[in-house]
C-alpha positions in Angstrom: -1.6 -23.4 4.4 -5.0 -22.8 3.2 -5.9 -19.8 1.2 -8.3 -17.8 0.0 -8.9 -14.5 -1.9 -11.6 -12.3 -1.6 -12.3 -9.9 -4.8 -10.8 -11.1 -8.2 -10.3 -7.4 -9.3 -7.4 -6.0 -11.3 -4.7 -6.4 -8.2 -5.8 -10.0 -7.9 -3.4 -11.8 -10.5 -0.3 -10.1 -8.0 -1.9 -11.8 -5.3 -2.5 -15.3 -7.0 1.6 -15.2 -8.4 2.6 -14.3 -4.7 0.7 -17.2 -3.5 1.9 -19.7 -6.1 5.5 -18.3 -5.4 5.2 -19.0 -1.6 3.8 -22.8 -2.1 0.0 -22.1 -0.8 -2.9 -23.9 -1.4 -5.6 -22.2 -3.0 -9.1 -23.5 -2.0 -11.2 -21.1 -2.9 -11.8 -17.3 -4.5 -14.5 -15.3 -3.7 -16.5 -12.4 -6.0 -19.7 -10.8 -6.4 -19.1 -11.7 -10.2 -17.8 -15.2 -11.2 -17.1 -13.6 -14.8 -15.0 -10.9 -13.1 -12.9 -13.7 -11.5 -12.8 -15.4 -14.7 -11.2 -12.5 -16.9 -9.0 -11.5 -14.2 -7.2 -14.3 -13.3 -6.8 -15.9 -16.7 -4.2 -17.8 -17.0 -3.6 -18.3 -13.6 -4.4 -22.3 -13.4 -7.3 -21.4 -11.1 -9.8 -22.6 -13.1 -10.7 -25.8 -10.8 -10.9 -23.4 -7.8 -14.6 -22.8 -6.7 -15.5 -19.4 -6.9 -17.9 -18.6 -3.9 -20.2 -14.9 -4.2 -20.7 -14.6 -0.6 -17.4 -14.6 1.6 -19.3 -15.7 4.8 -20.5 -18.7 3.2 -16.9 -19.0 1.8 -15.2 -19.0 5.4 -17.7 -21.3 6.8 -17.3 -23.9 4.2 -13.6 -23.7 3.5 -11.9 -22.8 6.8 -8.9 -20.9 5.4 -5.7 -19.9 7.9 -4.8 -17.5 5.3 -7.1 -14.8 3.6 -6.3 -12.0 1.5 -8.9 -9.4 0.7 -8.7 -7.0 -2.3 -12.0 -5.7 -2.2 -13.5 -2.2 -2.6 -11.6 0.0 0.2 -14.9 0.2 2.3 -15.2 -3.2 2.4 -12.4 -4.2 4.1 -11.9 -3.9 7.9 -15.5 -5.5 8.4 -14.9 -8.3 6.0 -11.2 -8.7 7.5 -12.9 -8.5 11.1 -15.0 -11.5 9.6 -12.0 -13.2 9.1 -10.8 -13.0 12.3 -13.7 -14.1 13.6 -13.6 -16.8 11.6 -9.7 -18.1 12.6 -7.9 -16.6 9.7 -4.9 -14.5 9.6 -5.6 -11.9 7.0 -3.5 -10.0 4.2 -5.8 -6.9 3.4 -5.5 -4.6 0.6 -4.8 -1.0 1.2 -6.0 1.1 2.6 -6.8 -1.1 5.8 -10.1 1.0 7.0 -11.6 4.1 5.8 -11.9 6.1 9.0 -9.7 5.4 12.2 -12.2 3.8 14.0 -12.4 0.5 12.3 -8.8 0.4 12.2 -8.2 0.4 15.5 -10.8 -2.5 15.7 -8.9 -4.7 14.1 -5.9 -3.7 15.7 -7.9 -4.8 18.7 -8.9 -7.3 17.3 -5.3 -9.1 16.2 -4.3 -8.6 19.7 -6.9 -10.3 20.8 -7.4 -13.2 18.8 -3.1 -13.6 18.4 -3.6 -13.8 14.6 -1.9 -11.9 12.2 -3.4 -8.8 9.8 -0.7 -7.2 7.5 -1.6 -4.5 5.0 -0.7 -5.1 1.5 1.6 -2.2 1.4 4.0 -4.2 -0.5 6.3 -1.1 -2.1 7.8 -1.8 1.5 10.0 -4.8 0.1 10.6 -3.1 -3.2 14.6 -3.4 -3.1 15.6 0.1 -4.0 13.1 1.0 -0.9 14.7 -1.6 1.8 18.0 -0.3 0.5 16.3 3.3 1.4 15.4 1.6 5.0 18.7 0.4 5.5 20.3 3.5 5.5 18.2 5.5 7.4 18.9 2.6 10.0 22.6 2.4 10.2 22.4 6.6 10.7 24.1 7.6 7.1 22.1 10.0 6.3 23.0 12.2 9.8 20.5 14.1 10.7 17.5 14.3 8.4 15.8 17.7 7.2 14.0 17.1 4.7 11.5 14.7 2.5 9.4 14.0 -0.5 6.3 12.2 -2.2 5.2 13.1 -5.7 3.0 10.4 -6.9 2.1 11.3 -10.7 0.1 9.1 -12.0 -2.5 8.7 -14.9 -6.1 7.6 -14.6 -8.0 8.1 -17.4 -12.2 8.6 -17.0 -12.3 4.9 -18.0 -11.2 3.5 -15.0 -13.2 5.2 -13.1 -16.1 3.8 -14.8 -14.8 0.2 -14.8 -16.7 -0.1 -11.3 -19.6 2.8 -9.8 -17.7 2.2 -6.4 -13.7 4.1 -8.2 -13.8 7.6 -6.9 -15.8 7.3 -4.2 -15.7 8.6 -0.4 -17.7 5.5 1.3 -15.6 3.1 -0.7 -12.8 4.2 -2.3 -11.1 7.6 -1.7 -9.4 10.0 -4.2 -5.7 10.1 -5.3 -4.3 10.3 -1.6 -6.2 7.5 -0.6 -6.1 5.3 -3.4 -2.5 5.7 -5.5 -0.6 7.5 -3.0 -0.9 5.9 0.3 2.0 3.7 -0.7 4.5 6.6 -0.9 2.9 8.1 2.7 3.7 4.6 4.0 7.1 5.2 3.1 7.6 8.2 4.4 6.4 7.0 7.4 8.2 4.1 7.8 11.8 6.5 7.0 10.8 9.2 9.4 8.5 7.6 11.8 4.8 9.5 11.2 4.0 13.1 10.7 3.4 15.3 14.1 1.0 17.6 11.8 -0.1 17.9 7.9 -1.7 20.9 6.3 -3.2 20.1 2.6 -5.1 21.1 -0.3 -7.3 19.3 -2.4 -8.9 19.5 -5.7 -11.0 17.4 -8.6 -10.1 19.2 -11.5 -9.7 16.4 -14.2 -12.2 13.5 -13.4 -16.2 12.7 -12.8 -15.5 11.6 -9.1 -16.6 12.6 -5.7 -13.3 12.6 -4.1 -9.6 14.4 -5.6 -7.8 13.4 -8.2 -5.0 15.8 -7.0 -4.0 16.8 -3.7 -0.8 18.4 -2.0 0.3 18.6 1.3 3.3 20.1 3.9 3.9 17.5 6.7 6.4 18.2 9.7 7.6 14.8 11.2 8.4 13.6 14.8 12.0 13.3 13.4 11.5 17.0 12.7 12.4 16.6 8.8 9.5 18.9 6.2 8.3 16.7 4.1 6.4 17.7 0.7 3.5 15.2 -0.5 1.9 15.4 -4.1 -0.5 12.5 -5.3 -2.2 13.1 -8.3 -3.8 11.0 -11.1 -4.2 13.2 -13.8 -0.3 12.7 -15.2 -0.4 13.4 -18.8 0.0 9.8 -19.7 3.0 8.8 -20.7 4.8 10.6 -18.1 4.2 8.8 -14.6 6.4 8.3 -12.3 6.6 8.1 -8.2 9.6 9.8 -6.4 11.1 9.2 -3.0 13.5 11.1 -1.4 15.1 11.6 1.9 17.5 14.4 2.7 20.4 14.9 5.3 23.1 16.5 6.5 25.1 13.5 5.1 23.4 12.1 2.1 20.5 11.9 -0.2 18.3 9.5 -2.2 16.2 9.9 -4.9 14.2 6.8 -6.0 11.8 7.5 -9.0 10.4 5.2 -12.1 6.8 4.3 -12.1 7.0 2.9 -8.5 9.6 4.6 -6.5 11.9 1.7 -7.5 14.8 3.0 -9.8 17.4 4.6 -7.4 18.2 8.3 -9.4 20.3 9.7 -6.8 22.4 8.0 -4.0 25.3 10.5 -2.9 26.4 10.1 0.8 29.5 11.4 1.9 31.0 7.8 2.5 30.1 6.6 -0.9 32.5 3.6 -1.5 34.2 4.2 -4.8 31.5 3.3 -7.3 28.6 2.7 -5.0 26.5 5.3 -6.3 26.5 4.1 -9.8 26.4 0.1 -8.8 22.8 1.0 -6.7 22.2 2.6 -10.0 22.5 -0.1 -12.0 21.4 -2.7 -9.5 18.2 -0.7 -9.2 17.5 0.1 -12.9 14.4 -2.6 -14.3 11.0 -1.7 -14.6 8.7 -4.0 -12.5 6.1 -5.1 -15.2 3.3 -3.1 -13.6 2.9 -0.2 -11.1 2.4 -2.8 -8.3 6.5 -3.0 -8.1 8.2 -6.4 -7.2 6.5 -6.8 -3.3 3.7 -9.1 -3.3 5.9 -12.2 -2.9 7.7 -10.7 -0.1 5.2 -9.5 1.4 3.3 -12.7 1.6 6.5 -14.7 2.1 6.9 -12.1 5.9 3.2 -12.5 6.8 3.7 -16.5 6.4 6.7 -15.9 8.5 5.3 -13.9 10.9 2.6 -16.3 11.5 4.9 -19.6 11.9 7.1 -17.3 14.2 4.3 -15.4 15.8 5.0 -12.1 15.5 3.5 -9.0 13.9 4.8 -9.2 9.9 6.3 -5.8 8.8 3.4 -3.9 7.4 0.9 -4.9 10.4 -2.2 -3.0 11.0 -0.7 -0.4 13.2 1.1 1.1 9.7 -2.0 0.4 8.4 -3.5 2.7 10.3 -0.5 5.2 10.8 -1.1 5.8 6.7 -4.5 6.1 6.9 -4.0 8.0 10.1 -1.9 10.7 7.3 -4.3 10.7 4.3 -7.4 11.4 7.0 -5.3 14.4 8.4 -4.8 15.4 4.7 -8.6 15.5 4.2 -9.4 16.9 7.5 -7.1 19.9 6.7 -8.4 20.2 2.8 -11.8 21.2 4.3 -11.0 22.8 7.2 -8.1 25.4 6.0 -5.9 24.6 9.0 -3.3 22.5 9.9 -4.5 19.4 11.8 -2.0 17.5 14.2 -1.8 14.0 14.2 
């Protein structure tokens, strides 16, 4: 199948090892800056790939079936509408559209054209999550009261000036939007979307238009309270993301840098052992913050398209998350809780 990428930023060497793990052919990369391409995918064995500055020309000339785009955040629902204009099914970075409206184009626009779009919200098929997801499904966790997000991260002033665009409301978002709408996808996907969110907000650490810390109460359909905390000003050092779900018959606690490290599995049908084997099953730190997904991720949207069906992370999650982080903002400035 053939591929292309659109922005060689700092995500883009995930991308490239996911596609070189799945067997695609890569015909072509696409950035503003050539150089930017170059440093970040050295030593990726790209180097006879042409490097395109304008994506248009890119699609016209190379006719991919399979385009991933990991450009600024504002960018992406035209450029991936572009896409499917063009023919190609499309892996977009997150988050999949700044406001609701342009998601819900290219929601319209998948349906449409029968091609796939699947948001790279790849801690989905971290395995300490899908263990998560597997039992919320079989039921072992009863009845579930309550959640939890706290994404602590560290970002220093430095990457914020890597590019003018970090930080930004048009095309980037703050620490909500950014970092932590991995963890809100999670939550979703274990208790099936907030019915209301009521937050606060602040930018107490960095140079940025948007917040580098926010914190928010969220009641879910399931009617589990959930607490959300995304923040990049972690004294660094001390990151970590944490997951948990709590029930009348179990809890889990997944922490490390990712949400991947299982910290606390106790259900009260544990098989003898089983909390200390997910334990030590679940114990390796992933070699950066991205987690182990990428691969699986692309390996379910290649699926999805031979088997033609939406892939697990399609652009209805998409939107859902954003859907979350919007109602987050909304009730920041407004003071009141906003329903979703």
């Amino acid at each position: 199948m053939r591929y292309c990428l659109i922005g060689c930023g700092r995500v883009s060497p995930e991308h490239i090892r996911a596609v070189r793990h799945n067997g695609l052919e890569i015909t072509a990369l696409c950035d503003i800056d050539p150089k930017n391409a170059a440093e970040n995918l050295r030593g990726a064995q790209v180097d006879d790939v042409p490097v395109y500055r304008d994506y248009r020309e890119m699609l016209e000339d190379e006719q991919p079936e399979l385009v991933a785009i990991a450009t600024p955040s504002g960018l992406h629902a035209q450029m991936a509408l572009d896409c499917l204009a063009a023919g190609a099914h499309v892996i977009v970075e997150k988050p999949i559209a700044m406001i609701l409206e342009d998601a819900d184009r290219l929601i319209e626009a998948a349906d449409k054209t029968g091609l796939v779009v699947c948001n790279n919200l790849q801690n989905r098929f971290n395995p300490a999550v899908r263990a998560l997801r597997e039992a919320v499904e079989t039921g072992r966790f009863g009845p579930i009261y309550a959640a939890a997000l706290q994404l602590r991260w560290y970002r220093g002033e430095d990457y914020y000036r890597q590019a003018a665009w970090r930080g930004t409301r048009a095309l980037d978002g703050g620490a909500m939007m950014n970092q932590g709408i991995h963890g809100i996808d999670l939550l979703n996907w274990m208790l099936d979307g907030p019915a209301e969110i009521a937050a606060l907000t602040a930018r107490l650490a960095r140079d940025i238009e948007c917040e580098d810390i926010g914190v928010a109460a969220a009641r879910y359909r399931c009617g589990a309270l959930a607490s959300i905390e995304c923040t990049t000003t972690r004294y660094p050092g001390a990151e970590e993301e944490i997951v948990e779900i709590s029930g009348e018959r179990g809890c889990v606690r997944l922490g490390g840098i990712a949400g991947h490290v299982v910290e606390t599995w106790c259900f009260d049908d544990n098989a003898p052992g089983e909390e200390e084997e997910m334990r030590r099953r679940h114990c390796v730190e992933p070699e950066t913050v991205y987690g182990h997904g990428h691969s699986l991720l692309y390996a379910d949207t290649l699926r999805a398209i031979a088997e033609g069906r939406r892939p697990l992370v399609d652009a209805r999650a998409g939107r859902a998350a954003l859907a979350v982080v919007l109602g987050a903002y909304e009730s920041a400035e407004t003071g009141r809780a906003v329903a979703l």
